[in-house]
N, C-alpha and C positions, 0 to 999 in steps of 0.2 A: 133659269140659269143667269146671274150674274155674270156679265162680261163689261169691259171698259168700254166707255162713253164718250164722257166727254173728253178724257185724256188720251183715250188708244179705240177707235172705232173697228178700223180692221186692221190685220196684224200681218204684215209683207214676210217675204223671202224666205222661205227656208230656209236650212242648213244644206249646205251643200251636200250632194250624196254621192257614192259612190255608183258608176254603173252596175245595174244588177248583171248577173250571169245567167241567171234564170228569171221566167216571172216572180213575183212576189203574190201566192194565194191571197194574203188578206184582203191587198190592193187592188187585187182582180175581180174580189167579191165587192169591195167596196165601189169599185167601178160599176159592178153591175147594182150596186143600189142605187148610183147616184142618175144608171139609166131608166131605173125604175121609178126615182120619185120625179124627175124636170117634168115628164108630161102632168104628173098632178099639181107640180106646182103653176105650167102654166095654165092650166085648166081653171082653177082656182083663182090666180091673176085673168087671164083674159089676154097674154100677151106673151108673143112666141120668144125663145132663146135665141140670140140673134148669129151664135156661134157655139160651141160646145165648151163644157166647165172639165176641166183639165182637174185631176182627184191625188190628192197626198194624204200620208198617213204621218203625225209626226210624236213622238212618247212628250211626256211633260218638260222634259227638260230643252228636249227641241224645241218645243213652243216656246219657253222664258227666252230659249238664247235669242229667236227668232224677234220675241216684244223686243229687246235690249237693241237689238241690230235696227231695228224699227224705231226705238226712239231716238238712236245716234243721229240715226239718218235724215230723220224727220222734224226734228227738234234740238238735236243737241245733247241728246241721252245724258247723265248724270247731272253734268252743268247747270242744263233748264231744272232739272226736277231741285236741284238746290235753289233757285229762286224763286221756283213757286213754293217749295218749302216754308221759305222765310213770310213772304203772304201770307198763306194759310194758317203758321202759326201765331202771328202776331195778330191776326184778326181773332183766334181761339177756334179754330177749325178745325185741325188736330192736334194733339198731345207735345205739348213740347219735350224733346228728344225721339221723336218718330224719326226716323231713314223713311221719308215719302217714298222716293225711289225704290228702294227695296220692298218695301210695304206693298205699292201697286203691282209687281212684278210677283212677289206672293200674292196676294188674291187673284190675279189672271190664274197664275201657276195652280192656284186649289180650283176656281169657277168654271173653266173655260171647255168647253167639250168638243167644240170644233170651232174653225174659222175660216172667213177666206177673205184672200190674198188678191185686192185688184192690180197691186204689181204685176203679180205674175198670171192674173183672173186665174188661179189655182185654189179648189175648196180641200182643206185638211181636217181632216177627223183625228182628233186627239187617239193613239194607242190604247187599246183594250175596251171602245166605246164603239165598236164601228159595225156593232149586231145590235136585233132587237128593235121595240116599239122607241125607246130612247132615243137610238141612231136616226130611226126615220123623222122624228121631233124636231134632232139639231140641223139634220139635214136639209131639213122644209125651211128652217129659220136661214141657214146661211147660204143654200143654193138661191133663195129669194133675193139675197145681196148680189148673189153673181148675176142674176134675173135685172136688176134694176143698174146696176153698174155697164151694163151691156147698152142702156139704154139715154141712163146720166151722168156716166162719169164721175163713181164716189170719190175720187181723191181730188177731182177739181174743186168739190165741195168741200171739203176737208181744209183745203192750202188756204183761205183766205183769215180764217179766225181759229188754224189749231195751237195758237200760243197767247190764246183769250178763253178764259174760263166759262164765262156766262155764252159769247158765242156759240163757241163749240157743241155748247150744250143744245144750242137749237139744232142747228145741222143733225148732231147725233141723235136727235130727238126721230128726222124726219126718215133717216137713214134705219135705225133699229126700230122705233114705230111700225116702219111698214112690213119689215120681216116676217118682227112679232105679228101682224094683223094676217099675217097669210099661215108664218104657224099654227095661231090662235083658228083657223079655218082647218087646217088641218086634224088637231085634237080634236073639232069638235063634228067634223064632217068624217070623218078616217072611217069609225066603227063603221055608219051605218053603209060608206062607198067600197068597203072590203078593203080600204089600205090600212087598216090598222089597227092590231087584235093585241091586248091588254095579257097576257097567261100571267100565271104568278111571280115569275121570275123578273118579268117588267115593272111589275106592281112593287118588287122588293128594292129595287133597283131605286125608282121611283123616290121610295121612303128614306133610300142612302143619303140621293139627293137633298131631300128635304130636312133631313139631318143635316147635312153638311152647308147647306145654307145657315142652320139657324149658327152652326157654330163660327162661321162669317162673321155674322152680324155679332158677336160676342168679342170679337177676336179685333176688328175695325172699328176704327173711329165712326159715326154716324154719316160724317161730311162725306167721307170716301164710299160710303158703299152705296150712299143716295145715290149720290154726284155719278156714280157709275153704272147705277140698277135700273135707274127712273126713264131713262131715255128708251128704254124697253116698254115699260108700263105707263108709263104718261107720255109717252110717243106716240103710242096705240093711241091713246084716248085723243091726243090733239088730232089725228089725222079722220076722226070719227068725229069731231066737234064736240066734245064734251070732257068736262073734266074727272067724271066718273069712270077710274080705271075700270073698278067692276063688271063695270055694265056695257065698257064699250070690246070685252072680249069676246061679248057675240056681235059684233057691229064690221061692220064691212065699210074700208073704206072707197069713195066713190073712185074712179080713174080720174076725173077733173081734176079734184080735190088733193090726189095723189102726185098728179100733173104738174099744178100749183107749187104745191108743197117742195116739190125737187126742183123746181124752177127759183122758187124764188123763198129761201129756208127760214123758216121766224128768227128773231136778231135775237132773243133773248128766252131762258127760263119763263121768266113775267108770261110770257106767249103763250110757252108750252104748258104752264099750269091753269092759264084763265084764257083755253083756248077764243072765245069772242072779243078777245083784245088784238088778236091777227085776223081772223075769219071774217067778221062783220066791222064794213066799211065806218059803218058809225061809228064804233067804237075802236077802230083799230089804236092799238099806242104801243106804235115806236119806240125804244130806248133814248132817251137823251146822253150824247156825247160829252160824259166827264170828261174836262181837258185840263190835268193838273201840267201848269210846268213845270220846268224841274229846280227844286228848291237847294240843290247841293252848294251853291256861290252864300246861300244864305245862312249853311249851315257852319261853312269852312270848309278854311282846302283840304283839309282828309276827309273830307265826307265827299260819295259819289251816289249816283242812284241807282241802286241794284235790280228793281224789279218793278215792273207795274201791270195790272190787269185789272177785270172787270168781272165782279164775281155774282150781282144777281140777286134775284127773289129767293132762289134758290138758298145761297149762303144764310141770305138775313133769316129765312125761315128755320133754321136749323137753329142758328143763334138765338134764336128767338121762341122755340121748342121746349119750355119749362121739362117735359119728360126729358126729351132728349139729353137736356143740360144737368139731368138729373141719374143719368146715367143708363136709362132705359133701351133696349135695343128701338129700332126707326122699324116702322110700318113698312113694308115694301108693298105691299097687295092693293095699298089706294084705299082701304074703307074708313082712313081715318081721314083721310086728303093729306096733302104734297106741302102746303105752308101754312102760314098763320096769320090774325089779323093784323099784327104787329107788321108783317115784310109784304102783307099786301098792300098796293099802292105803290113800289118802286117804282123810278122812274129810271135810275140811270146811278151807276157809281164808278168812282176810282177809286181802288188801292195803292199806295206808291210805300217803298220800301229802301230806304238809305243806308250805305254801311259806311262806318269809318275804318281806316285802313287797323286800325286795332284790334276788329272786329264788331266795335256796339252797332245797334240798330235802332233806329227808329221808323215811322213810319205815320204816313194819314190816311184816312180812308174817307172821302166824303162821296156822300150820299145825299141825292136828290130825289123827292117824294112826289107823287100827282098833286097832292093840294096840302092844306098847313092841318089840316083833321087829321091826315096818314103822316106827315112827318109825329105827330103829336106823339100817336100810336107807338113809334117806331124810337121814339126819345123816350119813352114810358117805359118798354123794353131796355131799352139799356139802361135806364136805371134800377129797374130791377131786377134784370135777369142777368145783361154783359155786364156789369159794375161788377157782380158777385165772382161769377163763373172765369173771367178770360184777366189773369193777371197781370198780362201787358195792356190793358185798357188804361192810360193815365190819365187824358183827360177827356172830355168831349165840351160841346156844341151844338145848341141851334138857334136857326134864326131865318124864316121865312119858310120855302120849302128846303130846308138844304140841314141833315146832320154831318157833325164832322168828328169822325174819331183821331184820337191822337194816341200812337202803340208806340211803346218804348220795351225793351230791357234792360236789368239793371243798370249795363253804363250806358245807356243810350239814353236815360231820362236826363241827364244835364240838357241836352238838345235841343228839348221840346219847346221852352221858352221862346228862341228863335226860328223853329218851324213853325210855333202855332203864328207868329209876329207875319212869316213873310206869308202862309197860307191864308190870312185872312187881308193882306195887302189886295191878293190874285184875287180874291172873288167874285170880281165883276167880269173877270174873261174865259170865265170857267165854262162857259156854249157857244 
């Protein structure tokens, strides 16, 4: 199941409802599934419910109103998603003329089959999903959230890097990783422990699904449904040590490890796909802290600076993805891996994003690499791959370990000349 990541990990508050007058059957049956799976899931974990998981049922449209109120609240709803907008397209990320906002608010709206709410520690099953070997699947995945939010406090994790790209993405990583590694126990312990029998109708059910994923991925840009799928499947795999999604959906991860992991969350993608860059002390590496300042005095007083974040191994791997870029859907299953030689090696990047009160834009993106072989790598790509592909690319840069993009649109390239002037004045205070 595709669900949101690094932009929406769990999805708060309902809609308000009205009091019933009578019980609600569905609710009452749903009640009684969710008493029937918490003992397997702790069983499975190793670690008791520290309180009881409070159960809603919400239709699809409850749940989008539900995201919308969630992102108001949390971020700034519309507003934010217009400046991470302008980011992601000027880097070539998404399609320019996508509504981001609306876009992510549809694919939750098609993906999402249950969720839960640490605001209110209430688990919701989407309407018409809440029987069946399915039900018990989504159940195992997001009663496991209420299992571990009982214990770390997912929204504390959440507040520190949820208006940072590449952050977010680790957190998300450590948060749906472990879900997934106790659902992933579930499908594959269920049959033979008698909680979970396949009949035809599951199995049909099943194939809807797998249908409606592929038409996702047709339907999405590649960056979005990475950016939102991965933290599921290469969550899993980081918290098992290895970057082989496949192989780590039979792997169990340790409680230390798990321990760790929520204690103290990988800083970046880079982590979560080359898990022994967090895990082992020899090798551990950190992100290095891009610190662009802000170049609007050098652009003119109608220019201010709209947006800046921090987008990743992840990002560059996608850009850097000749299928991808070529219009092919994105591997979600891990048996091709997560990035490319090209965006391996990151070390640390800013994006910054300036608008003049007209509306042009321009924008930098520099990028810092491990050593002057991965910068190489990674300047080879955009010479062949982003020069072609991302229309706003006008000029680039390198020199040492450090590439530097320069995004313009149409009226925004008179500009460039005196960002790229004052961007390369700054270079020495940039860590």
């Amino acid at each position: 199941m595709i669900a949101a990541a690094s932009l929406v990990l769990l999805l708060p508050s309902a809609l308000p409802q009205e009091p019933e007058t009578a019980p609600d059957p569905r609710l009452q049956a749903l009640e009684a599934s969710v008493r029937r799976i918490l003992p397997r899931i702790e069983e499975l974990r190793g670690w008791k419910y520290r309180e009881p998981v409070a159960v809603g049922i919400q239709t699809r449209e409850e749940f989008r109103e539900s995201a919308r109120r969630m992102f108001e609240k949390e971020i700034g709803g519309a507003e934010h998603f217009r400046k991470v907008q302008e980011s992601w397209r000027l880097a070539g990320l998404i399609p320019d003329g996508l509504d981001l906002y609306e876009a992510i608010l549809g694919l939750l709206e098609a993906a999402v089959g249950g969720f839960y709410d640490p605001d209110t520690r209430t688990f919701y099953m989407i309407e018409g999903l809440e029987e069946g070997a399915m039900a018990d699947i989504i159940m195992a995945h997001e009663l496991t959230h209420a299992l571990d939010d009982q214990y770390f406090g997912l929204r504390s994790l959440q507040e520190p890097v949820k208006r940072w790209t590449d952050p977010s993405f680790g957190v998300s990583a450590v948060i749906e990783g472990s879900a997934t590694a106790v659902m992933n126990q579930y499908l594959l312990e269920g049959p033979s422990r008698g909680w979970l029998q396949m009949g035809e109708e599951d199995l049909e059910k099943m194939l809807e699904e797998q249908e409606a994923q592929l038409t996702l991925l047709e339907e999405y840009p590649p960056w979005l449904i990475l950016s939102l799928n991965l933290p599921y499947i290469a969550g899993n795999a980081f918290l098992v040590r290895t970057d082989q999604a496949l192989l780590a959906a039979s792997r169990v991860p340790s409680e230390e490890d798990l321990r760790g992991a929520f204690a103290a969350p990988p800083l970046s993608s880079e982590q979560v796909l080359h898990p022994s860059l967090y895990w082992e002390k020899d090798r551990r590496d950190d992100p290095v802290d891009v610190r662009l300042p802000d170049f609007s005095a050098s652009l003119g007083e109608d220019w201010s600076l709209l947006h800046e974040d921090v987008l990743g191994e992840l990002a560059c791997a996608v850009l850097t993805n000749e299928a991808l870029q070529d219009g092919e859907p994105p591997d979600i299953t891990g048996a091709s891996g997560f990035t490319t030689p090209a965006a391996a090696g990151w070390d640390g990047d800013r994006i910054q994003v300036y608008r003049r009160v007209d509306g042009a834009r321009v924008g930098v993106w520099a990028l810092v690499w491990d050593t002057a072989r991965d910068r190489e790598e990674f300047a080879t790509a955009v010479e062949e791959i982003l020069w072609l592909s991302n229309p706003f690319l006008r000029e680039w840069s390198q020199a040492e370990d450090v590439v530097v993009l320069y995004l313009a649109d149409a009226a925004g390239k008179e500009a460039l000349p005196a960002l790229r002037r004052a961007v390369e004045d700054s270079r020495p205070g940039w860590r």
